[in-house]
N, C-alpha and C positions, 0 to 999 in steps of 0.2 A: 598305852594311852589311846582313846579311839576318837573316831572325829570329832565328835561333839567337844570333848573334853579340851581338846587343840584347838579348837576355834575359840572357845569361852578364855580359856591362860591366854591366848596370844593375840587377842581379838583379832583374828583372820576368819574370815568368811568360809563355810565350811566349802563352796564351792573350788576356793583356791587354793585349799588342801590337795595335796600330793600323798597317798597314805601306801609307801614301799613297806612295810612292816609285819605283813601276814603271808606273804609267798603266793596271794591271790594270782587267782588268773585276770588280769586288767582286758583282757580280749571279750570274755562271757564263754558259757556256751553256744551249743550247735541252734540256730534259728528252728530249726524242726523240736527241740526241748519246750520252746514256748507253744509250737503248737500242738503236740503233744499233752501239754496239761489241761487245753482248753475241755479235752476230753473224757478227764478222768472223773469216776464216780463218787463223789465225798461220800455218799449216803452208805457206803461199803468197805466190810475193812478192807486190809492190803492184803495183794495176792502175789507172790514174789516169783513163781513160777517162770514169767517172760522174761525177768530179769536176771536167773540165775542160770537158764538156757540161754541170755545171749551172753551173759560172763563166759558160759562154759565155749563156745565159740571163738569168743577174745582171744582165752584163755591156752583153751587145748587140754583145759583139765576137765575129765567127766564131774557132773553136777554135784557129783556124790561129795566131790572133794572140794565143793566150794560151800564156803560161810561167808553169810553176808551181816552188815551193821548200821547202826545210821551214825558212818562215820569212822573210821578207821580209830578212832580212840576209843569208839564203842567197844570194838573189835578188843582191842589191846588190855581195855579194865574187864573186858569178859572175859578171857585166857587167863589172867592175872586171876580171876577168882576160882577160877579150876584148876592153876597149877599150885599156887602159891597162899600160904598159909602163916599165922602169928611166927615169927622165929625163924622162918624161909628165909635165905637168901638170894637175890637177883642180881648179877652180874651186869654192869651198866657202862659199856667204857664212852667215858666223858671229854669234850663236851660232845652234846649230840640234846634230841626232842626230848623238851623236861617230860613230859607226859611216864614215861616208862616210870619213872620216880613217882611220880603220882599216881601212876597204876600197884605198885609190888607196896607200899603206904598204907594205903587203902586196903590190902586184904591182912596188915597188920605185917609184913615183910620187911624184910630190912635191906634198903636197895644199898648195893657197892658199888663203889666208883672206881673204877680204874682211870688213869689219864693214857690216853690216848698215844701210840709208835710217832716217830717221828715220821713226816707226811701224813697224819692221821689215821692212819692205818690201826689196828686193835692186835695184842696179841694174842694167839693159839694157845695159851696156856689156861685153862680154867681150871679151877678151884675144885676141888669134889665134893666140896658143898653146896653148892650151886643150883638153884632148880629151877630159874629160868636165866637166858641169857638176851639180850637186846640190842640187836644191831639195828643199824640204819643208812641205807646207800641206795643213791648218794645221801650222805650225811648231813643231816638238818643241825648247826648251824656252817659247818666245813665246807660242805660242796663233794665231797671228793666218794666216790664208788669205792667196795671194797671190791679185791679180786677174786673170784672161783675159787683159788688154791686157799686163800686165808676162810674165806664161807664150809668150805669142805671141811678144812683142818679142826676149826670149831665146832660143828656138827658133828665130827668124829669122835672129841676129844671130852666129851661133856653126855652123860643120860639126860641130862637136864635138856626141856624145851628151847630149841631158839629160834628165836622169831625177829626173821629180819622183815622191816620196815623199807618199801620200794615205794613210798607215795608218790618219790619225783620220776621213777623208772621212764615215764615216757621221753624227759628232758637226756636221758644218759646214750652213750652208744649202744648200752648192754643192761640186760638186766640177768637175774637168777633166777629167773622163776621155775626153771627146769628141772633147778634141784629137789623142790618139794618130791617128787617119783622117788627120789635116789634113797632118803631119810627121811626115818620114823619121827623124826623127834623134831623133825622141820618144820615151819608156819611162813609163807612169803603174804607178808599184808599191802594191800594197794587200794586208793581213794580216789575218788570221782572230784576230789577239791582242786586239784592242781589243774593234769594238762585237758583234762572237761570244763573245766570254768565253772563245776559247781558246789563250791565253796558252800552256801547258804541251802543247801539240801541236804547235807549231810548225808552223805553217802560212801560205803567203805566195804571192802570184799579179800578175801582170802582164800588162797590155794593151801590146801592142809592135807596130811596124809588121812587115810578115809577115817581111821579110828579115833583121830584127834577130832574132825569135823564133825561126827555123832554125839563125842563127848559134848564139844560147844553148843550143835542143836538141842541137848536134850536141855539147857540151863538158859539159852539165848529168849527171849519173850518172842512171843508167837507172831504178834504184829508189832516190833520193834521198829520197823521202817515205814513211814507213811506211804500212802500209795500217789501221791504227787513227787516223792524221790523217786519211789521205784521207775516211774513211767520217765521221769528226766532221766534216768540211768539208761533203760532200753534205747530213747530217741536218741541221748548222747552216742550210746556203739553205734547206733545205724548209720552215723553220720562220723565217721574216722577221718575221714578224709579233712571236716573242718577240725579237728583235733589237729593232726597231723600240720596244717597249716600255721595254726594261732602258737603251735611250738618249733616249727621254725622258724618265726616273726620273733617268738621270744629268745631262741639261743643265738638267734642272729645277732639281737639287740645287745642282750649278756656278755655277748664276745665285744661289742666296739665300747661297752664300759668298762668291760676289765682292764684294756689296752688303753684307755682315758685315764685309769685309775692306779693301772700297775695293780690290780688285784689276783688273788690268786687262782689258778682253775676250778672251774664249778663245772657242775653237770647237772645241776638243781636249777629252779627258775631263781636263785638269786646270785648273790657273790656276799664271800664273805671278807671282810675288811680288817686288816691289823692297823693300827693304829699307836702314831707317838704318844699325844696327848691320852686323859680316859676318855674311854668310850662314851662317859654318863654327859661329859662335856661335850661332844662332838654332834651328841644326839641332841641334845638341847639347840645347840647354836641352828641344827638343821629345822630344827621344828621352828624356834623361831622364823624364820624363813619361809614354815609354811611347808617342809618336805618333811615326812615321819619313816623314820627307819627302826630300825631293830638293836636296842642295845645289850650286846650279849654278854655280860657281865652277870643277866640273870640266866646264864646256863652253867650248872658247874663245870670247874674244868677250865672254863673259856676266859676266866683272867677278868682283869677291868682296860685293855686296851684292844678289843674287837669289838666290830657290829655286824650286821647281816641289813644288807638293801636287797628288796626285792625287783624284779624286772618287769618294769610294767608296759605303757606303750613308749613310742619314741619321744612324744612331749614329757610324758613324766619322767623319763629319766633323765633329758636334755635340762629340766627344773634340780634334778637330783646332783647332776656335774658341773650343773652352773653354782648353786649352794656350796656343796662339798669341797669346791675348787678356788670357791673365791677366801673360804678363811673367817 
């Protein structure tokens, strides 16, 4: 439900909406992004050249091996239409970001759902029928990273493509990106929405082995990225250091909710909440109130007694535990 629509059911002012529910960054981007755009050329397509030599810098991966998108979903339904086909199968262990189900859908595939190890964890065992497989760490709605040894095990254990999802990577201690060199059959996807603050630019890039990334260029559209993304993309890397900051303000915060809340470890900008009551009750009662969160009932796998709050500045979430806590 999006603001407008919470203001109008609950008649609450949109200003005094609280909206935890998208994993937004509530900080913004790097102040140099806005000046940055003042300068770009509308009159011209996009040129992605600056942007995928400073990924490659980020990165540490030559150019060769980076594909870029407007948006990490972009990213996910284009691979989805180069690997997977009518009667394909995709390995999807649940719950985790609906999108992968609506990517293998779409090219007429039939997504599987495994449920999830206990700790959330996925296991090493794939199918060999299998032609894509879909991780996500940390886990969009979980929180939880997977380890090296289980990323390896799967990689090894599967021909099939897999394509782990690091959108929250900057929020965790660790990420994988390393392993893209190691395996052929590897994709590490990461976004510019999380710990860049730019959500509404749609922006999204991958480290791929080099025969994979020629595949996705030859089918990816030529000017898929506007060139007001590209140019918030470049001024976002040049400016790490306000990154860097706006997410240790957020994991900071993250941590004195969880320990408010008794929730369980995250390493994503949110936390993910089990719940006595359902979740579809819990999430009502908050919006009443004027706070919106996430009720994860709509991700399979994830039950009807979870939600996901997102971590936003310290008033919004101080609105989030005063709600949540009063009943």
């Amino acid at each position: 439900m999006d603001l407008v629509e919470v203001s109008r059911r609950y008649n609450i002012a949109p200003e005094e909406i609280v909206m935890l529910s998208r994993n937004e960054n509530a900080y913004g981007p790097s102040p140099r992004v806005r000046e940055a755009l003042r300068d770009v050329p509308l009159h011209r397509y996009p040129d992605s050249r600056a942007f995928v030599k400073a990924l490659q810098d980020y990165t540490g991966y030559p150019e060769e091996n980076i594909i870029i998108g407007a948006g990490l979903d972009d990213i996910i339904t284009t691979l989805a239409r180069l690997f997977l086909g009518p009667g394909d199968r995709a390995l999807i262990p649940v719950p985790t970001y609906n999108v992968y189900g609506l990517a293998a859908r779409l090219c007429g595939a039939l997504p599987v759902y495994s449920q999830r190890l206990p700790g959330f964890e996925v296991s090493t065992e794939i199918p060999t029928e299998i032609k894509m497989i879909f991780l996500c760490s940390p886990n969009n709605p979980t929180g939880n990273s997977l380890s090296e040894e289980t990323v390896r095990a799967v990689a090894e254990s599967t021909a099939g493509i897999v394509f782990l999802d690091e959108a929250y990577a900057e929020f965790a201690e660790k990420n994988l990106l390393k392993l893209v060199g190691r395996y052929e059959n590897l994709v590490v996807g990461r976004t510019f929405s999380k710990a860049f603050g730019l959500a509404g630019m749609r922006l999204g890039y991958s480290a791929a082995p080099l025969w994979l990334a020629e595949e996705y260029r030859r089918i990816a559209p030529l000017f898929g990225i506007s060139s007001l993304s590209l140019a918030a993309g470049v001024a976002a890397l040049r400016d790490q250091e306000h990154m860097r900051e706006t997410v240790a303000r957020i994991t900071h915060e993250r941590e004195r909710m969880r320990l408010r809340i008794n929730a369980r470890p995250s390493e994503g900008n949110f936390l993910y909440i089990q719940t006595e009551e359902r979740s579809g009750q819990v999430v009502e009662r908050l919006m009443r109130k004027g706070v919106v969160v996430k009720d994860c009932s709509t991700f399979p796998g994830a039950g009807e007694h979870s939600l996901r709050v997102s971590v936003g500045t310290p008033e919004e979430n101080d609105r989030f535990l005063e709600a949540y806590g009063s009943g």
